[in-house]
mmCIF file as gemmi writes it, N, C-alpha and C atoms, coordinates in Angstrom:
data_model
loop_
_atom_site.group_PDB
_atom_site.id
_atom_site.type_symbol
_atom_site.label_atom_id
_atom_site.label_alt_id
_atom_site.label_comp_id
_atom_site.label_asym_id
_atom_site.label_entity_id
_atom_site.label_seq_id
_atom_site.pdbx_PDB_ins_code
_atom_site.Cartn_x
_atom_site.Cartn_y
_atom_site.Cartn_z
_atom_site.occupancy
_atom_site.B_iso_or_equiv
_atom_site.pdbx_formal_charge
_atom_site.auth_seq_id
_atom_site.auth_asym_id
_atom_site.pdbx_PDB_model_num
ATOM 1 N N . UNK Axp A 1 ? 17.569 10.887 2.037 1 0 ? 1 A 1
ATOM 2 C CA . UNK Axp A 1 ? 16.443 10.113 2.537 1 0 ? 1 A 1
ATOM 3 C C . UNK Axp A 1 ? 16.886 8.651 2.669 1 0 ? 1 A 1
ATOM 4 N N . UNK Axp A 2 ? 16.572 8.044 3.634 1 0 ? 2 A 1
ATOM 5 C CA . UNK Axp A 2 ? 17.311 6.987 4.086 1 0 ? 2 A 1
ATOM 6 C C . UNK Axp A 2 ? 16.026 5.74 3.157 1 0 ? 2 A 1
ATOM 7 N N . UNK Axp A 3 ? 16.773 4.431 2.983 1 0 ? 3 A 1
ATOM 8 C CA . UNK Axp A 3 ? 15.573 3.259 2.627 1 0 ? 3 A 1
ATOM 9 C C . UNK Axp A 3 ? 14.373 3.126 3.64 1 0 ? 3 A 1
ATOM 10 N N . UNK Axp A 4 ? 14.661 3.706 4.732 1 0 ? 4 A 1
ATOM 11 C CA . UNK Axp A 4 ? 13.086 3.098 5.767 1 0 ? 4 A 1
ATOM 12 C C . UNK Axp A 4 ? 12.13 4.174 5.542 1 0 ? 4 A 1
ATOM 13 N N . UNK Axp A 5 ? 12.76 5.652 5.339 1 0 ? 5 A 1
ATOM 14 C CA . UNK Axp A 5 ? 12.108 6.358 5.196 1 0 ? 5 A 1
ATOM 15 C C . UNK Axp A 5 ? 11.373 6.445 3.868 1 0 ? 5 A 1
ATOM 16 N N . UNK Axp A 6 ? 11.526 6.002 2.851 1 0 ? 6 A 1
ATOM 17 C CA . UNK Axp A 6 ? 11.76 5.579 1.317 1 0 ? 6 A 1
ATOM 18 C C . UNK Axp A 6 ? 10.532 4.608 1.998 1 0 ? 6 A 1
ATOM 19 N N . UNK Axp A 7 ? 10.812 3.341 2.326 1 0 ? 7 A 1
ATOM 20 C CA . UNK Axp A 7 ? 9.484 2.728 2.579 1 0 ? 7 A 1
ATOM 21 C C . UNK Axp A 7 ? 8.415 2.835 3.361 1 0 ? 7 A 1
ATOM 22 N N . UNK Axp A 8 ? 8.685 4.055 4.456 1 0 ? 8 A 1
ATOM 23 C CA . UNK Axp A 8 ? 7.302 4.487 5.083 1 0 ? 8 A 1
ATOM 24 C C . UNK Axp A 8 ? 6.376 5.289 4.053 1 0 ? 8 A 1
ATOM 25 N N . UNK Axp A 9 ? 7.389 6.391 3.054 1 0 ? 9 A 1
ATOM 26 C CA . UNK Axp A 9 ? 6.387 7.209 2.391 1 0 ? 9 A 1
ATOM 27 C C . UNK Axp A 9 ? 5.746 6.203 1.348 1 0 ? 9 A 1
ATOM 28 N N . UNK Axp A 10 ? 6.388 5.132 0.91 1 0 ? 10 A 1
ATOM 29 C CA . UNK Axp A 10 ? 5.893 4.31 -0.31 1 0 ? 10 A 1
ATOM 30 C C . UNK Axp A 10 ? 4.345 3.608 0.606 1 0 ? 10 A 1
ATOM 31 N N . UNK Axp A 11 ? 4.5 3.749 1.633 1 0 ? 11 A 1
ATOM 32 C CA . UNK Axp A 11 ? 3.014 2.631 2.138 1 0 ? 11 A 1
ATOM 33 C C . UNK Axp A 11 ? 2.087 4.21 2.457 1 0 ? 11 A 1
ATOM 34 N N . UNK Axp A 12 ? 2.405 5.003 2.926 1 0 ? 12 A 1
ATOM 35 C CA . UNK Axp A 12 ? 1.84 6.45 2.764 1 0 ? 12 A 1
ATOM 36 C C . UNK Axp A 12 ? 1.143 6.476 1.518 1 0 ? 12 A 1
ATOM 37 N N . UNK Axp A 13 ? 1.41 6.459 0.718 1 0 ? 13 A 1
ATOM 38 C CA . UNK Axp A 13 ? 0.659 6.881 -0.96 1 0 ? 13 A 1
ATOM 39 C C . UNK Axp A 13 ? 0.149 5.963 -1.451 1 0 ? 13 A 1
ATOM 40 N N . UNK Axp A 14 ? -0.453 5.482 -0.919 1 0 ? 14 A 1
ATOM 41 C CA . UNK Axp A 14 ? -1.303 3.824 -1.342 1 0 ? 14 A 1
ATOM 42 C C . UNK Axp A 14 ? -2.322 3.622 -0.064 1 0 ? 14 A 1
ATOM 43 N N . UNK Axp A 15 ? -2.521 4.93 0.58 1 0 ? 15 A 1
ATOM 44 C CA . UNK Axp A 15 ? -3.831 4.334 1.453 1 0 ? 15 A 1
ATOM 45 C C . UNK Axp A 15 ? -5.059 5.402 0.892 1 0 ? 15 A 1
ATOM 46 N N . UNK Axp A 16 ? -5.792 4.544 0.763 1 0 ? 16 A 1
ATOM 47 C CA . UNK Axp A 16 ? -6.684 5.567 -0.091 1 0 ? 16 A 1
ATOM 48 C C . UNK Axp A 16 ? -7.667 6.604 0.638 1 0 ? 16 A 1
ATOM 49 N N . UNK Axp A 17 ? -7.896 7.257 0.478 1 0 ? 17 A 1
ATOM 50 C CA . UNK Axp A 17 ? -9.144 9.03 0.845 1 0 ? 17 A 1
ATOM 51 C C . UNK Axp A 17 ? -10.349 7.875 1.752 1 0 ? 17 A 1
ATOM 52 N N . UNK Axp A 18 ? -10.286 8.115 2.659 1 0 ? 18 A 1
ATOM 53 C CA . UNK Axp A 18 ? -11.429 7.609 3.714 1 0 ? 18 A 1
ATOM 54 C C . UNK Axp A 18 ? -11.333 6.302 4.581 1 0 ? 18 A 1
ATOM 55 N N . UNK Axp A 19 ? -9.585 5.903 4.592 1 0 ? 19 A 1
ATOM 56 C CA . UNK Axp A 19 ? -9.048 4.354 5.048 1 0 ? 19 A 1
ATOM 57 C C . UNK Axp A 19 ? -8.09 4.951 5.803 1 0 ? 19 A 1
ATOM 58 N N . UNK Axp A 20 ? -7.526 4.217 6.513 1 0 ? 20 A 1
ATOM 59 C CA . UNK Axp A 20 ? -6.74 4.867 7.762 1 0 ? 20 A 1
ATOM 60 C C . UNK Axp A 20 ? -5.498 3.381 8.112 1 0 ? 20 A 1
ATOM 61 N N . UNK Axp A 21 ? -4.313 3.274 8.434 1 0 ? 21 A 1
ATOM 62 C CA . UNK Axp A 21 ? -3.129 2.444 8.998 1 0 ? 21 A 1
ATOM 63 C C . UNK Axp A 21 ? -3.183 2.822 10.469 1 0 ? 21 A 1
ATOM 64 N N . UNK Axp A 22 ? -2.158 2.443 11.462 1 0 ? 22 A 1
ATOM 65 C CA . UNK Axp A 22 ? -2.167 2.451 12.211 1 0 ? 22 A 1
ATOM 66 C C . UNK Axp A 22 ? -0.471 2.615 12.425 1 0 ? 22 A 1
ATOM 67 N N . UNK Axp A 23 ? 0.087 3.44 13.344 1 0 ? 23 A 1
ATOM 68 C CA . UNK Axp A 23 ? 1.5 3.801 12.966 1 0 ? 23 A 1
ATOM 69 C C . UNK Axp A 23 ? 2.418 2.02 13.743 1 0 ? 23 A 1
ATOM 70 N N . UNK Axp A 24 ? 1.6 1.274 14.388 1 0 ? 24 A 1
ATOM 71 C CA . UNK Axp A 24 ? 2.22 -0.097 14.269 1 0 ? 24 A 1
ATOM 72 C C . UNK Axp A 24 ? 2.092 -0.803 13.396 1 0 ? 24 A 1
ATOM 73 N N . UNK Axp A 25 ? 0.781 -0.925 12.252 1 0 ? 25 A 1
ATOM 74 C CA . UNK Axp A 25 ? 1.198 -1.451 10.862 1 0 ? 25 A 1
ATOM 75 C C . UNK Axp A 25 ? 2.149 -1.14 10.071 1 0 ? 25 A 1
ATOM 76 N N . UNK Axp A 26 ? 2.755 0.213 10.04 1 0 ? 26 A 1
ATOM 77 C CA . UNK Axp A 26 ? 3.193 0.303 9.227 1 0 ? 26 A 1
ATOM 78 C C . UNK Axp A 26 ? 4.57 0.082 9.828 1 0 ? 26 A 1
ATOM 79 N N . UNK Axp A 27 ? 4.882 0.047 11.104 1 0 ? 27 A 1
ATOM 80 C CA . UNK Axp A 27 ? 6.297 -0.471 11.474 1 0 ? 27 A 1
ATOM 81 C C . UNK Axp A 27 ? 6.293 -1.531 11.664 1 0 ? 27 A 1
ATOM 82 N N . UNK Axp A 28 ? 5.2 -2.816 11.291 1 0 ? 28 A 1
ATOM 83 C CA . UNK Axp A 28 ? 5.096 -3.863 11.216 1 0 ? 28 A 1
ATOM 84 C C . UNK Axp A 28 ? 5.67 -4.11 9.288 1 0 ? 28 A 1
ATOM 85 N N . UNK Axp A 29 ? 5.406 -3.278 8.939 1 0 ? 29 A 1
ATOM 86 C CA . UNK Axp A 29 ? 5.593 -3.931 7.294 1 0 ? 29 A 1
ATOM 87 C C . UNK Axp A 29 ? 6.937 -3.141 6.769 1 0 ? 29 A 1
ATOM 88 N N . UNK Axp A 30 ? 7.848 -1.659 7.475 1 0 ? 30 A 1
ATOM 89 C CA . UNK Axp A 30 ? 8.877 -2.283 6.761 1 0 ? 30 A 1
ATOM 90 C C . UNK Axp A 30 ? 9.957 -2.345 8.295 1 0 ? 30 A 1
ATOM 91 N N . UNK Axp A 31 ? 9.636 -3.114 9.21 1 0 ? 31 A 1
ATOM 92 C CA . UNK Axp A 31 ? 10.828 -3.508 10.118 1 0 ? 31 A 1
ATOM 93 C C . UNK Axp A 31 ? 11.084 -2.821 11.069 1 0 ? 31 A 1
ATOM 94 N N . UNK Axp A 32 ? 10.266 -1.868 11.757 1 0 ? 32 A 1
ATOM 95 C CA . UNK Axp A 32 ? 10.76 -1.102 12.645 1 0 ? 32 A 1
ATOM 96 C C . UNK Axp A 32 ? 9.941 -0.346 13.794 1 0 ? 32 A 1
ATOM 97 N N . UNK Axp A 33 ? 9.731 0.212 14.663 1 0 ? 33 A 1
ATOM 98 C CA . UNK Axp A 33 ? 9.121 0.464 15.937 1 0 ? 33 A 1
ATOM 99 C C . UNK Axp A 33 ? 7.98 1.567 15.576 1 0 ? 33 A 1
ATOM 100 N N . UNK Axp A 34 ? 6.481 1.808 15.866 1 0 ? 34 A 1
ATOM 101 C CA . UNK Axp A 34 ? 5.708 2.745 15.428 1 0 ? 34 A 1
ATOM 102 C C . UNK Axp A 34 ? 6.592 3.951 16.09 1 0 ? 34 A 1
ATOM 103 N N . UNK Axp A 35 ? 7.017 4.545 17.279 1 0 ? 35 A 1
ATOM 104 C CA . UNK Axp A 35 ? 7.634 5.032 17.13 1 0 ? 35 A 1
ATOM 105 C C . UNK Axp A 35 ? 8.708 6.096 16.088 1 0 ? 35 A 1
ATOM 106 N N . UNK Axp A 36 ? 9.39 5.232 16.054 1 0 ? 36 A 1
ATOM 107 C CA . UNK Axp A 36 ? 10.287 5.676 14.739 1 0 ? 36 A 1
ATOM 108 C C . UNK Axp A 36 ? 9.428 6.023 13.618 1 0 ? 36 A 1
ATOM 109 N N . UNK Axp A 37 ? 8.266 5.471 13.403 1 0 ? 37 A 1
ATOM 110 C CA . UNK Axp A 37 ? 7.081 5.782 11.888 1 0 ? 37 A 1
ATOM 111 C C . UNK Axp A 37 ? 6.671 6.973 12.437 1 0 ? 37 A 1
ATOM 112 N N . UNK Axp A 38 ? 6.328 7.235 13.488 1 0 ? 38 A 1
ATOM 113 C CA . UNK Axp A 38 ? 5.751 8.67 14.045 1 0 ? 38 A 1
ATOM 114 C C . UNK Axp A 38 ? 6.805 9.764 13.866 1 0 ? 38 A 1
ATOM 115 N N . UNK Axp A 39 ? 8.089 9.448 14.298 1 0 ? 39 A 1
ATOM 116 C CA . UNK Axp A 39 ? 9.561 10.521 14.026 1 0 ? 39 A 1
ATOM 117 C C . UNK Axp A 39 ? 9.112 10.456 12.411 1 0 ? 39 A 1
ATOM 118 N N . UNK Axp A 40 ? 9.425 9.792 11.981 1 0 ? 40 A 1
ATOM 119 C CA . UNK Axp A 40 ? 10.021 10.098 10.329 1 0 ? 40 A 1
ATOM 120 C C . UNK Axp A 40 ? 8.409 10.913 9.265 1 0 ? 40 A 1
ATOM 121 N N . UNK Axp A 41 ? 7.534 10.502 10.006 1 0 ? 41 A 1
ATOM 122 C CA . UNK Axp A 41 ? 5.984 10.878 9.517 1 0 ? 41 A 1
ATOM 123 C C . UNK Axp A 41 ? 6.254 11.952 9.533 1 0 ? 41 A 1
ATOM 124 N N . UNK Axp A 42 ? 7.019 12.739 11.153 1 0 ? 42 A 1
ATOM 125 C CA . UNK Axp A 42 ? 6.206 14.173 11.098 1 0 ? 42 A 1
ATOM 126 C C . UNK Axp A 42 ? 7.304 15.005 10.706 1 0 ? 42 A 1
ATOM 127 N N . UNK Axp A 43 ? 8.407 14.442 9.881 1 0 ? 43 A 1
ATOM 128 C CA . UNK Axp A 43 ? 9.072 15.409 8.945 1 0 ? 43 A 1
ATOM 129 C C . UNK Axp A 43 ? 8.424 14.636 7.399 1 0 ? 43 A 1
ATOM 130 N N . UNK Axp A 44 ? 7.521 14.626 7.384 1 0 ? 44 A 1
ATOM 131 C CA . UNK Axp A 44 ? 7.037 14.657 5.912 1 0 ? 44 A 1
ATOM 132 C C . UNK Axp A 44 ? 7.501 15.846 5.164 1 0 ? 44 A 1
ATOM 133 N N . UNK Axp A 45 ? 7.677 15.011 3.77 1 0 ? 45 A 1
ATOM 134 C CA . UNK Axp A 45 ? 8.07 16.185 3.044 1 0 ? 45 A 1
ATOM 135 C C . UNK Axp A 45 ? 6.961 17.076 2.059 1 0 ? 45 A 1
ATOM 136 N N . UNK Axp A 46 ? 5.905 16.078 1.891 1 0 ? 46 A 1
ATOM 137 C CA . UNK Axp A 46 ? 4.861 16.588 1.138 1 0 ? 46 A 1
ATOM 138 C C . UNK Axp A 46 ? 3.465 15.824 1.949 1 0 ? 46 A 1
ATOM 139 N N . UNK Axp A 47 ? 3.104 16.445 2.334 1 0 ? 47 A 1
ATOM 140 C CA . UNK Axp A 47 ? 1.439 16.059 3.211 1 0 ? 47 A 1
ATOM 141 C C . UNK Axp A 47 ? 0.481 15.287 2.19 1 0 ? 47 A 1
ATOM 142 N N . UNK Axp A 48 ? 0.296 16.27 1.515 1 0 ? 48 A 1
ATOM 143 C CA . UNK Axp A 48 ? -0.535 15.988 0.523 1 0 ? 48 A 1
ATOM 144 C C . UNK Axp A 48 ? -0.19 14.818 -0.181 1 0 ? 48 A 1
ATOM 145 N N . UNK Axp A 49 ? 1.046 14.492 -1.199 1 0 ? 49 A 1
ATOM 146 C CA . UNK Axp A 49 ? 1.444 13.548 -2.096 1 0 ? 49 A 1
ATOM 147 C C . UNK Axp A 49 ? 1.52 12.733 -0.843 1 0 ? 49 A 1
ATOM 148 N N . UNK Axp A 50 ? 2.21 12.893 0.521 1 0 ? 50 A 1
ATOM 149 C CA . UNK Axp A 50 ? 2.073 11.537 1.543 1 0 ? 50 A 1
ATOM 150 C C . UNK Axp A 50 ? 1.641 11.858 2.739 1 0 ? 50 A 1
ATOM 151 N N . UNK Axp A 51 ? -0.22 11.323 2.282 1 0 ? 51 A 1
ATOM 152 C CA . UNK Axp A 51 ? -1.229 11.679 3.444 1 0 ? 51 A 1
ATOM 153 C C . UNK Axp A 51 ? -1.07 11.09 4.473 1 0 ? 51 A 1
ATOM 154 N N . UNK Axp A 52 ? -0.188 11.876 5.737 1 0 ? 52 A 1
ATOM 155 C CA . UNK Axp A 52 ? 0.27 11.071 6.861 1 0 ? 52 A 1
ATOM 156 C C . UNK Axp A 52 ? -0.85 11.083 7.629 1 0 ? 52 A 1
ATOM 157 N N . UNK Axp A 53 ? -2.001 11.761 7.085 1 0 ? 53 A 1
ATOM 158 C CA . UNK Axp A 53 ? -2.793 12.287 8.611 1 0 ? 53 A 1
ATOM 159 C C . UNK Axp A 53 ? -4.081 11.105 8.551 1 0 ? 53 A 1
ATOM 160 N N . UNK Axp A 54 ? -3.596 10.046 7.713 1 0 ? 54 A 1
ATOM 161 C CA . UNK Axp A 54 ? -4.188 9.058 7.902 1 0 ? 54 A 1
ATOM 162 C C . UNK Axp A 54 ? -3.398 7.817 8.315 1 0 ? 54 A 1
ATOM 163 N N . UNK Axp A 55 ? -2.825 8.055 9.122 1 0 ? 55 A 1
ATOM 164 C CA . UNK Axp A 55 ? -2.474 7.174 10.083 1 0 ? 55 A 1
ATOM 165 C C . UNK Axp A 55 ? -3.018 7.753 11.751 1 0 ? 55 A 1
ATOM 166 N N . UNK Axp A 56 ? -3.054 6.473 11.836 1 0 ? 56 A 1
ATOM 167 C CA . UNK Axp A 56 ? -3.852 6.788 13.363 1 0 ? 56 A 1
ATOM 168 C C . UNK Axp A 56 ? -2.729 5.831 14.583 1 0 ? 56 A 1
ATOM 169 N N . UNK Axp A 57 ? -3.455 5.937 15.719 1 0 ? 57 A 1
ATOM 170 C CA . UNK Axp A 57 ? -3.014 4.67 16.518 1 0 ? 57 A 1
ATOM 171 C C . UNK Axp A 57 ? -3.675 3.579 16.407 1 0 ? 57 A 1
ATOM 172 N N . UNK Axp A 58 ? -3.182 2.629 17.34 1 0 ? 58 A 1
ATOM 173 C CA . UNK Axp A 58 ? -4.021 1.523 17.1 1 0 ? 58 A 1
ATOM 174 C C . UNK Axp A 58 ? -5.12 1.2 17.916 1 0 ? 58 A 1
ATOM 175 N N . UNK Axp A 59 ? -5.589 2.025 18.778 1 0 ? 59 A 1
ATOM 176 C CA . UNK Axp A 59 ? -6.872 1.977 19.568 1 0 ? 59 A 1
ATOM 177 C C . UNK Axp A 59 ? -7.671 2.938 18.415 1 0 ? 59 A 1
ATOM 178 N N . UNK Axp A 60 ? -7.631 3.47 17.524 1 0 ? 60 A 1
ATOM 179 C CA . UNK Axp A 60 ? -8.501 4.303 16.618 1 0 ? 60 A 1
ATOM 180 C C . UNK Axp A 60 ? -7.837 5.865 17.079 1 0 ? 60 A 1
ATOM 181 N N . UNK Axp A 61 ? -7.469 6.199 18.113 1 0 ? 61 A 1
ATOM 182 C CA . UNK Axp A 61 ? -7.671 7.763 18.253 1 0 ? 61 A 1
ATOM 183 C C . UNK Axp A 61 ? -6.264 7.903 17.338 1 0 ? 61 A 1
ATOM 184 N N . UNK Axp A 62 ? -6.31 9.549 17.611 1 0 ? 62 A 1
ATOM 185 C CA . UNK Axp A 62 ? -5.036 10.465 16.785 1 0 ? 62 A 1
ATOM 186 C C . UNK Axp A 62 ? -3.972 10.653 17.756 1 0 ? 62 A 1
ATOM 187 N N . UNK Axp A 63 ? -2.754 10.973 17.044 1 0 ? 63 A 1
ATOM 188 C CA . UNK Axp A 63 ? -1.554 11.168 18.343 1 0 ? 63 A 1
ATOM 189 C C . UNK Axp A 63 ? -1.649 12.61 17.873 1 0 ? 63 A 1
ATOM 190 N N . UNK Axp A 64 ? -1.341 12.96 19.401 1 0 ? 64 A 1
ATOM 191 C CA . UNK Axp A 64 ? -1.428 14.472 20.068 1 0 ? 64 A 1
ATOM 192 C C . UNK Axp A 64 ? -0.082 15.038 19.276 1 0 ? 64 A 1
ATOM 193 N N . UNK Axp A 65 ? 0.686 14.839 18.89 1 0 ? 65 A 1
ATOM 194 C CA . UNK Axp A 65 ? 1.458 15.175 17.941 1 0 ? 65 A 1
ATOM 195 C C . UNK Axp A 65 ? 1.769 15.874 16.37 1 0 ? 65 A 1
ATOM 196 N N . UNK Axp A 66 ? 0.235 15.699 15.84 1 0 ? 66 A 1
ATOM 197 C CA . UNK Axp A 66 ? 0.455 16.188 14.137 1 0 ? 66 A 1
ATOM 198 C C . UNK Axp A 66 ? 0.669 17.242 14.01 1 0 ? 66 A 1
ATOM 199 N N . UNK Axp A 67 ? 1.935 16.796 13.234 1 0 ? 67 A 1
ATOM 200 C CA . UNK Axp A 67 ? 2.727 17.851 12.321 1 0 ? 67 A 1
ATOM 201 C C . UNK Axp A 67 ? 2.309 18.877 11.363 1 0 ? 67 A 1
ATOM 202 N N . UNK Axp A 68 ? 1.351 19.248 10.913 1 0 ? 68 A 1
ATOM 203 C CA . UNK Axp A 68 ? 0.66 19.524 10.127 1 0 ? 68 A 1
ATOM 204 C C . UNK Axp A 68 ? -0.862 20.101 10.319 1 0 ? 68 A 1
ATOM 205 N N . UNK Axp A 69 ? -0.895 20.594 11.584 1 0 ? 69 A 1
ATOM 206 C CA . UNK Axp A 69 ? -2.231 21.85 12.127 1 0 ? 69 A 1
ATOM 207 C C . UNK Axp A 69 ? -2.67 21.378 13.478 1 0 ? 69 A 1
ATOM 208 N N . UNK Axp A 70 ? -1.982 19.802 14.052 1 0 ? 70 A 1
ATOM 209 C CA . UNK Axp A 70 ? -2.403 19.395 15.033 1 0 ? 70 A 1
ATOM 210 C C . UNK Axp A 70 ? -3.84 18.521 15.08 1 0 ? 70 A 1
ATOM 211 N N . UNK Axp A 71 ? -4.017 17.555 15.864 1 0 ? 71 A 1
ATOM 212 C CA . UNK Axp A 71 ? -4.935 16.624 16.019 1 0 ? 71 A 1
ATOM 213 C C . UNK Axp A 71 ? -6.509 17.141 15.166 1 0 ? 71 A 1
ATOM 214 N N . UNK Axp A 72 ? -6.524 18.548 15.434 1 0 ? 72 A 1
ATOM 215 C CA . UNK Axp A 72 ? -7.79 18.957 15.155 1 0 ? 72 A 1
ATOM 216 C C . UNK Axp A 72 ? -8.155 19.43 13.381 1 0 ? 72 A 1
ATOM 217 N N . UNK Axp A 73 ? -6.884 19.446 12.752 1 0 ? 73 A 1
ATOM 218 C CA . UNK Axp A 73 ? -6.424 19.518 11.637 1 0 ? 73 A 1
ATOM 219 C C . UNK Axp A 73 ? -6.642 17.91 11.178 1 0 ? 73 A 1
ATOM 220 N N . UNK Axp A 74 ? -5.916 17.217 11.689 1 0 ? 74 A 1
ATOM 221 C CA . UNK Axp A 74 ? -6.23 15.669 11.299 1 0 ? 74 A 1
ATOM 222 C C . UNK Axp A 74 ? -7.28 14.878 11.148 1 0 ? 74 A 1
ATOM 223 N N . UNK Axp A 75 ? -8.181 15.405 12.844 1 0 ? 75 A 1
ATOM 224 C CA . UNK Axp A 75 ? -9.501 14.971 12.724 1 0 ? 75 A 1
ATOM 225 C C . UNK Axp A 75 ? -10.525 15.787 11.38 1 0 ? 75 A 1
ATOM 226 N N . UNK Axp A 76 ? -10.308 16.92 11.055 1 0 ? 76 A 1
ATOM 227 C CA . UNK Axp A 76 ? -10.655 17.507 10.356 1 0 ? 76 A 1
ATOM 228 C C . UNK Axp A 76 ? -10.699 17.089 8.58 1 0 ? 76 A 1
ATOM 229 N N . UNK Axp A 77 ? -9.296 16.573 8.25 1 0 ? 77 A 1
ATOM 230 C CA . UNK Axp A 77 ? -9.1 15.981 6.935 1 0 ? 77 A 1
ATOM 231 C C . UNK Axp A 77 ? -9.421 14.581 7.518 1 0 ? 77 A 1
ATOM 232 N N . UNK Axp A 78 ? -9.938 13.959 7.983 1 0 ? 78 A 1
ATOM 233 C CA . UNK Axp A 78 ? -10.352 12.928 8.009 1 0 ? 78 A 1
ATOM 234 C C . UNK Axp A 78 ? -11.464 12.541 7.769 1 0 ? 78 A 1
ATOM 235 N N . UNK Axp A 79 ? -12.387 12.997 8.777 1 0 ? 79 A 1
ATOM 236 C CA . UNK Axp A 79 ? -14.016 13.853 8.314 1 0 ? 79 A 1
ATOM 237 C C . UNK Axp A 79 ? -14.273 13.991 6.954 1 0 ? 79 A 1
ATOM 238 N N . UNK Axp A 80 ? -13.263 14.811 6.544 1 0 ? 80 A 1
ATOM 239 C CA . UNK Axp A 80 ? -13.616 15.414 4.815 1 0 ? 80 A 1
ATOM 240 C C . UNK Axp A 80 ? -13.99 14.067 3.74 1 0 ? 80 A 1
ATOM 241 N N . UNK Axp A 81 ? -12.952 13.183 4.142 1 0 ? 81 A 1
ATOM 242 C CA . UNK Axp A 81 ? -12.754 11.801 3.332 1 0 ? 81 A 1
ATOM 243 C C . UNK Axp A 81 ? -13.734 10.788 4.098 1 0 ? 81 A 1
ATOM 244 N N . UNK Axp A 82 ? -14.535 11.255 4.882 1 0 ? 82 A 1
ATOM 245 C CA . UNK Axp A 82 ? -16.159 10.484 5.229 1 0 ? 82 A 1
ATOM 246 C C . UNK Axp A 82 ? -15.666 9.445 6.29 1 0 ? 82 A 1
ATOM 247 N N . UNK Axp A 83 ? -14.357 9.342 7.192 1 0 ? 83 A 1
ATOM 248 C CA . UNK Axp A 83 ? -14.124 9.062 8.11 1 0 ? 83 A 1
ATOM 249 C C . UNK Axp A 83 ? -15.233 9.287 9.076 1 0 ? 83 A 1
ATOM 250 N N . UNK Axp A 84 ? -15.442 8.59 9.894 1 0 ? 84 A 1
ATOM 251 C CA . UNK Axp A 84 ? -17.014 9.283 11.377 1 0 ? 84 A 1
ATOM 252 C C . UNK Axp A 84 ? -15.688 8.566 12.514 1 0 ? 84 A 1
ATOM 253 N N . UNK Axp A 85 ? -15.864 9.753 13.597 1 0 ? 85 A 1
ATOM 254 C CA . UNK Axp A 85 ? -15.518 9.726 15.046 1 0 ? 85 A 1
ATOM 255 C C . UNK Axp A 85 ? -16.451 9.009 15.764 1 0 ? 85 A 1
ATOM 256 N N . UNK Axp A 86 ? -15.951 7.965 16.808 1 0 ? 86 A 1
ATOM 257 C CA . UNK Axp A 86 ? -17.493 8.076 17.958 1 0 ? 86 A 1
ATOM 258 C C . UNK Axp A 86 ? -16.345 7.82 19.241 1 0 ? 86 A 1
ATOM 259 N N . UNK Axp A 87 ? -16.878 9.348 20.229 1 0 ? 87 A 1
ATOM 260 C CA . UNK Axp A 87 ? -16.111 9.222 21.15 1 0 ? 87 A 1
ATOM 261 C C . UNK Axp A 87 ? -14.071 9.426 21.026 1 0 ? 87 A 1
ATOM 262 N N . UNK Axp A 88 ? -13.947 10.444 19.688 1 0 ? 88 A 1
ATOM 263 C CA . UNK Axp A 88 ? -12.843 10.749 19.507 1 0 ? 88 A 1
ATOM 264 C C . UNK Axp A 88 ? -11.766 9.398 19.053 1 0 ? 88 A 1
ATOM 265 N N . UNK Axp A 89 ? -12.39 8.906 18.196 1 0 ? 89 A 1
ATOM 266 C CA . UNK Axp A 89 ? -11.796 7.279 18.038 1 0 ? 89 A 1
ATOM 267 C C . UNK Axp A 89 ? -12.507 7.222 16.643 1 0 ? 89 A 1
ATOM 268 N N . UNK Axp A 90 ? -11.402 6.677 16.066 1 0 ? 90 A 1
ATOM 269 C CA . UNK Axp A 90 ? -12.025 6.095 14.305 1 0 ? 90 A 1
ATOM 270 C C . UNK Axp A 90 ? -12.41 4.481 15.012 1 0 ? 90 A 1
ATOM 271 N N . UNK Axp A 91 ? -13.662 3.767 14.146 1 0 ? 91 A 1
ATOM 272 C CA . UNK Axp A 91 ? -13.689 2.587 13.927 1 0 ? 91 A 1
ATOM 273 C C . UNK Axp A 91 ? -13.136 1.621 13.333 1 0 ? 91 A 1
ATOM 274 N N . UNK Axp A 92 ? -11.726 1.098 13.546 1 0 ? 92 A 1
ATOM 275 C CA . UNK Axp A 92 ? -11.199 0.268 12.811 1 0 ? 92 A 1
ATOM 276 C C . UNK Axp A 92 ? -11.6 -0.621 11.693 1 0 ? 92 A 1
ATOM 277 N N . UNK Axp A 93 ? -12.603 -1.251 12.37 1 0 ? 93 A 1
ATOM 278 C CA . UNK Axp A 93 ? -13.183 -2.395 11.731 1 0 ? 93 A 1
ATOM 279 C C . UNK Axp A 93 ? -13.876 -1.766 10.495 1 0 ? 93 A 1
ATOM 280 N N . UNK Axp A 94 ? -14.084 -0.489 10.215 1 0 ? 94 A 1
ATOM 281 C CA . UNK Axp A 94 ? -14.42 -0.005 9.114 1 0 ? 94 A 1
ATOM 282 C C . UNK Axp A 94 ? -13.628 0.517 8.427 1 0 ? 94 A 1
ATOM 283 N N . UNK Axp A 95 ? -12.662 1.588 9.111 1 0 ? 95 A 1
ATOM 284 C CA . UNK Axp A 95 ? -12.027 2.122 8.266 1 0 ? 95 A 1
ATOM 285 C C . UNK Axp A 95 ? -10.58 1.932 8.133 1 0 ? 95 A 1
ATOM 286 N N . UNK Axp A 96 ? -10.059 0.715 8.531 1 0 ? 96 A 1
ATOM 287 C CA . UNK Axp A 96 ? -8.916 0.057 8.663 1 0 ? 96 A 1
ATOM 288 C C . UNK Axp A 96 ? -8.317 -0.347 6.894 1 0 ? 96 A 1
ATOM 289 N N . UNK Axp A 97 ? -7.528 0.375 6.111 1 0 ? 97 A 1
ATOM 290 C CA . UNK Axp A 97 ? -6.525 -0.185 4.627 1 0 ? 97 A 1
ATOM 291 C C . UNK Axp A 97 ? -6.131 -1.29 4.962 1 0 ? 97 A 1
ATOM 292 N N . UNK Axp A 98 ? -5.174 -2.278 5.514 1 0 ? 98 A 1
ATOM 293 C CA . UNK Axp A 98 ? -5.174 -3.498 5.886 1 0 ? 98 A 1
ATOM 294 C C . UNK Axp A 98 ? -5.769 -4.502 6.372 1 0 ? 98 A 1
């Protein structure tokens, strides 16, 4: 496991049940392209211990991409943790960890 990957999962396990990042924050805080946070996210090694499926984009919606049951899976554990959709889009301004 490389150090970037080491510091994506470390900001992973510190967002708490019903708060959401954005995969450019978090390549804003340790150095590197959301992109690349989206590659290294969706080989998570543990979902659970590092809840990736709370990262979002930065317009609020989900990337068509999750690793882990797909968008509808994501929107789904998101919901659970009292996240609300309007128009397939989280509200930042509410449920934004940073």
């Amino acid at each position: 496991m490389t150090i970037l990957y080491s510091r994506i999962l470390a900001i992973l396990i510190q967002i708490p049940k019903g708060k959401v990042v954005t995969y450019k924050q978090v390549a804003e805080l340790v150095g590197t392209s959301p992109r690349v946070v989206g590659n290294l996210i969706h080989r998570n090694p543990d979902p659970v211990k590092y809840p990736c499926h709370r990262v979002v984009k930065s317009d609020g919606s989900l990337a068509s991409g999750y690793a882990f049951g797909g968008p509808v899976t994501q929107r789904r554990k998101l919901q659970k943790e009292g996240v609300i959709f309007h128009n397939n889009k989280i509200d930042l301004e509410l449920y934004l960890y940073y």
